[in-house]
C-alpha positions in Angstrom: 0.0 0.0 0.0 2.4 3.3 1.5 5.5 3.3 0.5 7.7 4.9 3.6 10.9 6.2 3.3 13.1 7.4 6.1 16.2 9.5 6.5 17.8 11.4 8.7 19.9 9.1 10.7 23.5 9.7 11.5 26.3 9.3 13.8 26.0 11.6 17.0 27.5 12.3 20.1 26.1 12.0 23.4 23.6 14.8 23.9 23.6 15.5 20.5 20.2 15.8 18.5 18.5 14.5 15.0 15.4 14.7 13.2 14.2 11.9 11.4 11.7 12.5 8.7 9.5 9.5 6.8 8.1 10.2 3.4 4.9 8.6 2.7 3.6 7.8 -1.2 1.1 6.1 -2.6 -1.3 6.4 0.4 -1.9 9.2 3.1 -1.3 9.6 7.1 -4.6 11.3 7.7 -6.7 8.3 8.9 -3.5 6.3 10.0 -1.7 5.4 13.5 2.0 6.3 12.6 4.6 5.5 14.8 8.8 4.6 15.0 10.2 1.4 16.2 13.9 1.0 16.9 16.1 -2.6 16.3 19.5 -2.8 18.2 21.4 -5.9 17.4 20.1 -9.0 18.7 17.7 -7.2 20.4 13.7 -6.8 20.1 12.5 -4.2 18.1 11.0 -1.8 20.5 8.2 1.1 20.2 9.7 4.5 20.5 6.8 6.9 19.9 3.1 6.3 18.5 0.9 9.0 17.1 -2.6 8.1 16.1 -5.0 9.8 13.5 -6.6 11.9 16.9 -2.8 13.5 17.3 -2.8 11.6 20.7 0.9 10.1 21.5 2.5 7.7 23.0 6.6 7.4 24.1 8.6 4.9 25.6 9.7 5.4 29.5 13.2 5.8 27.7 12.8 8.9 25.6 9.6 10.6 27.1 10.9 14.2 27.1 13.7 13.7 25.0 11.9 12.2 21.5 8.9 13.8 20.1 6.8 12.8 17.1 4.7 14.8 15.1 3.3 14.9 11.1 2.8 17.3 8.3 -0.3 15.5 6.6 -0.1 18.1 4.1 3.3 16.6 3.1 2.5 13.1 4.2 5.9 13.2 6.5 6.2 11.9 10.1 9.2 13.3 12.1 10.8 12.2 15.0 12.8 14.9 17.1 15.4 12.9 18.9 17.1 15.6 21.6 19.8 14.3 24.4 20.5 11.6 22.5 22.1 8.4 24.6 24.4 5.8 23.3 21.3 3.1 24.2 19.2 5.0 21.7 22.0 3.6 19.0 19.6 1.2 16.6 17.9 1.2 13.6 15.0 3.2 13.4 11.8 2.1 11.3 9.0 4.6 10.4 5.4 2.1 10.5 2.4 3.3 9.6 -1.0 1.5 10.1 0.1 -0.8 13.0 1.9 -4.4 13.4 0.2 -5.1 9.7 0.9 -2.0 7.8 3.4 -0.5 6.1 7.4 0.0 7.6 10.2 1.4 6.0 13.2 0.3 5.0 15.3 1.9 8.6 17.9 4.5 8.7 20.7 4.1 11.0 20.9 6.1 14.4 24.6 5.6 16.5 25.4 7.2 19.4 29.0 7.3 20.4 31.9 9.4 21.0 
């Protein structure tokens, strides 16, 4: 259905910031749940932050007051602002839209180290 395209990762130092952006095409965000996962290495893929169609959020215990997630509908692009970054927020970080059964992207690589 949506194609989703991240960017925006990079290597950062500790306290350092990004902002991912996901592109959505070939479907829109405005009746959709959209949210960002992240996948260390041999770890689970975990939620970071869920935003539904209402505009109500959600954030891991982790990153709640550092990460915030928010949409441009108009441009069918979900952000995530990542402040105070934290070598455990080092993963890859999927943009999903539409839930468990939806549509993810392909991940864009987030490090954290000095």
């Amino acid at each position: 259905q949506v194609h989703l395209v991240e960017s925006g990762g990079d290597l950062v130092q500790p306290g350092g910031s990004l902002r991912l952006s996901c592109v959505a095409s070939g479907g829109t965000l405005v009746d959709n749940n959209v949210a960002w996962y992240r996948q260390a290495p041999g770890k689970q893929r975990e939620l970071v932050a869920h935003l539904d169609f209402r505009s109500v959020t959600n954030y891991a215990d982790s990153v709640k007051g550092r990460f915030t997630i928010s949409r441009d509908n108009a441009k069918n692009t979900v952000y995530l602002q990542m402040n105070s970054l934290k070598p455990e927020d080092t993963g890859v970080y999927y943009c999903n839209v539409g839930g468990q059964w939806g549509d993810w992207g392909q991940g864009t690589q987030v490090t954290v180290s000095s």
